[in-house]
N, C-alpha and C positions, 0 to 999 in steps of 0.2 A: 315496395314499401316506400312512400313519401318520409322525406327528412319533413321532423318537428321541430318548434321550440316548445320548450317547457316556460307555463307561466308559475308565479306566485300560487295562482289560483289553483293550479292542476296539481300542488301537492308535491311529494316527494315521486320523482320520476328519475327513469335514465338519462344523465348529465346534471342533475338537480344538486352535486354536491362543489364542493369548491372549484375541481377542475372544468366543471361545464364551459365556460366562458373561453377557456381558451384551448379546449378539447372539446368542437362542437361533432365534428366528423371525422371517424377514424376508417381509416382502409386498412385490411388483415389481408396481406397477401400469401395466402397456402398453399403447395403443390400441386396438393389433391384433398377433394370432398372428403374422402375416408380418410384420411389422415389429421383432419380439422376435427372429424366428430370420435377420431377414436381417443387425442392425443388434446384437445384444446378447445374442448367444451369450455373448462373454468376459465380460459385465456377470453373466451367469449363473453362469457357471464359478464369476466371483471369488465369487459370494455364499454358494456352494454350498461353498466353502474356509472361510468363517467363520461360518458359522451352521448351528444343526443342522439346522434346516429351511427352505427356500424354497416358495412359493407363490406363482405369477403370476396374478395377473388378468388376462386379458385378454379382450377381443370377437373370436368366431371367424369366421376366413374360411375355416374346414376344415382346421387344421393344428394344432389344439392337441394332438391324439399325437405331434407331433414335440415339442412343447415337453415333454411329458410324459416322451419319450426322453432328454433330457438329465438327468435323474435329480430332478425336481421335479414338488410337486403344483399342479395347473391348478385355475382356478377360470373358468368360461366366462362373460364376466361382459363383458353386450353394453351398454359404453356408448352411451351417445346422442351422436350429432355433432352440432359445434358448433350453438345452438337460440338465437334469439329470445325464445322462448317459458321465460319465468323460474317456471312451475311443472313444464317435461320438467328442466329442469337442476336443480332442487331435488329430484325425485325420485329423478334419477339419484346425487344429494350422499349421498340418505339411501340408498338401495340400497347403497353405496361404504360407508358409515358400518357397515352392518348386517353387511357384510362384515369390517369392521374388529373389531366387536366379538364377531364369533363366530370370529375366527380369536387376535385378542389379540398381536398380533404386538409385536415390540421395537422393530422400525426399518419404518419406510413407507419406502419408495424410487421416487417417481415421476416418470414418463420423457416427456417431451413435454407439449404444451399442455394438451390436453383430461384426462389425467391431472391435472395440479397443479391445473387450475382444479377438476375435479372434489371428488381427493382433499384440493384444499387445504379447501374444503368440509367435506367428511366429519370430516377431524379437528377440526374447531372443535365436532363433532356429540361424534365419539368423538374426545379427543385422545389423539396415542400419544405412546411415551417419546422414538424419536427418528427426526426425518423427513430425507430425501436428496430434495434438489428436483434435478431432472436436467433441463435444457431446452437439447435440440441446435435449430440451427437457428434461434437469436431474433434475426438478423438478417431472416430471409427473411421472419418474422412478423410483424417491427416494418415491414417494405416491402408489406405483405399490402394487395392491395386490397377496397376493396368494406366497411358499416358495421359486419359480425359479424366476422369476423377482425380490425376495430383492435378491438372492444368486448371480443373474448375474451384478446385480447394484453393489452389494459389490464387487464383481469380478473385474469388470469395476473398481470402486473408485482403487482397489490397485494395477491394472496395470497401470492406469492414472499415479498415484502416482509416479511408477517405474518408467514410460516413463517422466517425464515429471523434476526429479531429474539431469536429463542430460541437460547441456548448448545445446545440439544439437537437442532442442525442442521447441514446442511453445503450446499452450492453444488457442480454439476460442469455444465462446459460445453465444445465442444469447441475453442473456438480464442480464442484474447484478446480480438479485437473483439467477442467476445460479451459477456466479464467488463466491459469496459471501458464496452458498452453501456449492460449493468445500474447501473455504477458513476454514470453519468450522468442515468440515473433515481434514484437515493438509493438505491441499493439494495446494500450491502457484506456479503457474508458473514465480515468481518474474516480472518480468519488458516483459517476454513473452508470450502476453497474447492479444488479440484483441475481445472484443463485438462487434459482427455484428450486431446486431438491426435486426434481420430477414434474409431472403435470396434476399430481394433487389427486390425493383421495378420498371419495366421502365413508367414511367410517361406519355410518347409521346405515349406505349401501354398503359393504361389507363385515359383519360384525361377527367378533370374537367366538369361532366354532370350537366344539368340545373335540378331544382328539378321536378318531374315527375308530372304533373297534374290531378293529382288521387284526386278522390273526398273524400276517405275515405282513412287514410294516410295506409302504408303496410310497415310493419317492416320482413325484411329476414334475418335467417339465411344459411347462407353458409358453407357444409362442407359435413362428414362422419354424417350418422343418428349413432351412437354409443353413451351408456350413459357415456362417459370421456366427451362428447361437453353439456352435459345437455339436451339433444333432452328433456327428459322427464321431467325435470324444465320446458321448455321451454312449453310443453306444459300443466303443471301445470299452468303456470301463467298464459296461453290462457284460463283458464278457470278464472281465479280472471280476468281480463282483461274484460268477459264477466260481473261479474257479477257487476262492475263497471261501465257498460254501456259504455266504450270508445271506441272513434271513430279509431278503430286501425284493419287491417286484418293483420294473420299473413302466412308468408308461411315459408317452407321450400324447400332448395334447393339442394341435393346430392342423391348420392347410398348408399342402406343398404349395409354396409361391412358383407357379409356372413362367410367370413374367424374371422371375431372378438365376441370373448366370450358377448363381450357388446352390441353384433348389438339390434338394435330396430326393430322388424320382421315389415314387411309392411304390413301387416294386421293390426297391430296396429297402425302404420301411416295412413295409408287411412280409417280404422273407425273414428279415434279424426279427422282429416280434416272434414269429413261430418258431421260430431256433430255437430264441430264449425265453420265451414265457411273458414276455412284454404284452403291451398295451399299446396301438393306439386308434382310437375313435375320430379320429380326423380333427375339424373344427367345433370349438365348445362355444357353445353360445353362454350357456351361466356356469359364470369361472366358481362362482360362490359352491357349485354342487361339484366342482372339482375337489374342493380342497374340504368340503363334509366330509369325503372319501379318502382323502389322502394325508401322508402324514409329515412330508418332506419336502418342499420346493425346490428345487434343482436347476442352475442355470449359468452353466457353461461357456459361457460366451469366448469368443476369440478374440474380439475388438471392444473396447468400451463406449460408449453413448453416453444417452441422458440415462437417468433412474430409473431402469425398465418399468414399464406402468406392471406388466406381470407379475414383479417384485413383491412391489409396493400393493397388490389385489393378495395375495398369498399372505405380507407379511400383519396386514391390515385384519386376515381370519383367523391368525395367532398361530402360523407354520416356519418353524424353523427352516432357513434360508440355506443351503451349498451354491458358491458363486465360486469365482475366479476371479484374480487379480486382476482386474483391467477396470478404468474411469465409469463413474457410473454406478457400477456393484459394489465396488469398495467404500462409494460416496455413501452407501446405505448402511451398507454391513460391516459390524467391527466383528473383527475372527473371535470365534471366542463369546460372545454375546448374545448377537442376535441370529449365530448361523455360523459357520466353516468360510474361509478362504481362501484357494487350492491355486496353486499355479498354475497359468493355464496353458493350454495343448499338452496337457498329462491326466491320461486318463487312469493311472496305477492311484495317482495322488484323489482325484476324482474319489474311485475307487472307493478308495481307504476310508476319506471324510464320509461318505453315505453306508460305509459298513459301518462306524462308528455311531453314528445316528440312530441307523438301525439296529442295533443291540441296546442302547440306551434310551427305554421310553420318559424318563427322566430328566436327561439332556435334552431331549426334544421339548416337553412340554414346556421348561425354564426357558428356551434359548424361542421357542415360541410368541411364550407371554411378552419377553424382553423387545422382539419384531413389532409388535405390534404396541407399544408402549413407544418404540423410537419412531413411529410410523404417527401415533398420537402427539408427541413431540415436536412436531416439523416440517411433517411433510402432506399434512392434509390439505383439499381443496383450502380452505379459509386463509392455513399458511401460504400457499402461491398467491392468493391475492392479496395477502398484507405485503407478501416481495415487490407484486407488481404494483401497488397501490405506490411505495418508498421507490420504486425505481421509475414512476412517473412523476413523482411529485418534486427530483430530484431533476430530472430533465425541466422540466415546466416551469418549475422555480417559486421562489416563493410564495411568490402571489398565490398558486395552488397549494401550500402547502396546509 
């Protein structure tokens, strides 16, 4: 895709609004293809509204013609995972750098770890005019075990730091405890800075389903079987759940991530399911025909993140929410509201919250409607791009504003 300009004559176009002028070309630097189209469509959209041209880099796992289909140019551009070895990561700095400089872009915009640590790199090689450091998730990073995830998170914190000391910056993160975090490492982006509340939902694709007429209520989680989501709480509790007698079936609903140290093998999945009468169907393609069926969203997690998109898909079809204290769930869920908040690695506590649920079809359907009202509230696509629209125009200055 050739970079345009937009004239007078050509109408309202991409880059056509105040920031055109000094947001001609943006580079989105992602991990991965699947992770830009599952996680940062609307981060696309928004870009694709104020700049003439977009380009994502990212490392392909086969889907960079979808990325392509959103009306931007791709650039396949196979980072190195996180590496020990301090000549793969410098080479990958300067690949990133070579990139930077044959494209020339306005704004750098990069999204997760391995991005900033990379890119934050690259611009020290080629510096640009103005960077958007993005890091969902730096809670679960700063909890990361094992010596290269703290080395690459420490990494990350002091090229944040670097990049983010310059007026021609901004900070986006998805939930407070994350800003807060950074706050306590020294780390301020002052007055530039925007919480997304997640990656944004469309409502009109997920809308308010009546509760499912199941005789015996069914609580689902949705996600990666890996033990960061709790699979294995999860199905601890299914066994206190048992010996409680409630009237609760539980399933599960994803792919075992083979690529992840945590995966949960599926043999161990489908032994506990026939023990206990559980579910799980593997990978769901339409979350929407999950939750016609179900009556309870469930999710466990161990480490906190951005705003699980799961969440926010569940609480958008008006399903009462069971999480666990950790950054992220809590940024959604108030106890008591829209859902349960259980402390987590206790699966008795678990437990308890989804036998409650499940005896009260009542509490469910209120704490339902309520999900999906604070979900209408704040955190819909529209909302992420009015964040990012104030946290560009904030960097950029006033001339854009």
């Amino acid at each position: 895709m050739s970079d345009k300009r937009w004239t007078a004559s050509q109408g309202s176009a991409p880059g056509a609004d105040p920031f055109g002028e000094l947001c001609r070309k943006v580079l989105l630097l992602v991990a991965e293809d699947r992770l830009a189209l599952s996680n940062y469509r609307t981060l696309i959209g928004f870009l694709k509204e104020i700049a003439l041209s977009v380009v994502v880099a990212t490392r392909s796992s086969g889907r960079l013609a979808e990325i392509e289909e959103l009306g931007v140019r791709v650039i396949d551009f196979d980072q190195s995972p996180p590496s020990l070895n301090p000549v793969r990561e410098v080479s990958s700095a300067w690949a990133i750098g070579r990139v930077l400089e044959a494209e020339d872009p306005d704004v750098v915009h990069l999204v997760g770890l391995e991005p900033v640590i990379l890119g934050g790199l690259a611009s020290k090689l080629v510096p640009s005019r103005y960077v958007v450091v993005q890091m969902p998730g730096l809670a679960a990073n700063e909890a990361a075990d094992g010596n290269l995830p703290r080395l690459y998170h420490a990494g990350a914190l002091r090229l944040m730091a670097s990049m983010l000391r310059r007026p021609e910056s901004c900070l986006l993160v998805e939930n407070a405890d994350d800003l807060t975090l950074l706050r306590s490492r020294g780390i301020d982006p002052g007055g530039r800075f925007a919480v997304l509340g997640g990656a944004g939902i469309d409502p009109q694709g997920f809308p308010a389903l009546p509760a499912p007429n199941n005789a015996t209520p069914v609580a689902a989680f949705v996600g990666q079987m890996v033990a960061r989501n709790g699979i294995d709480i999860l199905m601890r509790a299914g066994e206190h759940l048992a010996k409680r007698g409630s009237p609760l079936r539980l399933e599960l609903c994803g792919a075992v991530d083979h690529e992840s140290r945590e995966e949960i093998a599926a043999d161990v999945l489908a032994d506990w399911c026939t023990a206990h009468g559980a579910r799980w169907p593997g990978h769901v393609a339409e979350v929407c025909e999950v939750w016609s069926r179900v009556d309870i969203c469930v999710l466990p997690a161990r480490t906190g993140g951005g705003v699980p998109r799961a969440l926010l898909e569940a609480a958008a079809c008006a399903r009462p929410l069971v999480v666990t204290d950790v950054p992220g769930c809590r940024h959604f869920v108030r106890d008591g509201v829209e859902g349960l908040i259980v402390r987590r690695e206790d699966p008795d506590a678990l437990a308890a919250a989804l036998d409650l649920l499940a005896r009260d079809p009542e509490m469910r359907q209120r704490m339902g409607e309520a999900a999906r009202l604070r979900l209408l509230h704040g955190f819909t696509e529209t909302h992420v791009r009015q964040s990012l629209r104030a946290a560009y125009a904030s960097m950029l200055g006033k001339r854009s504003a």
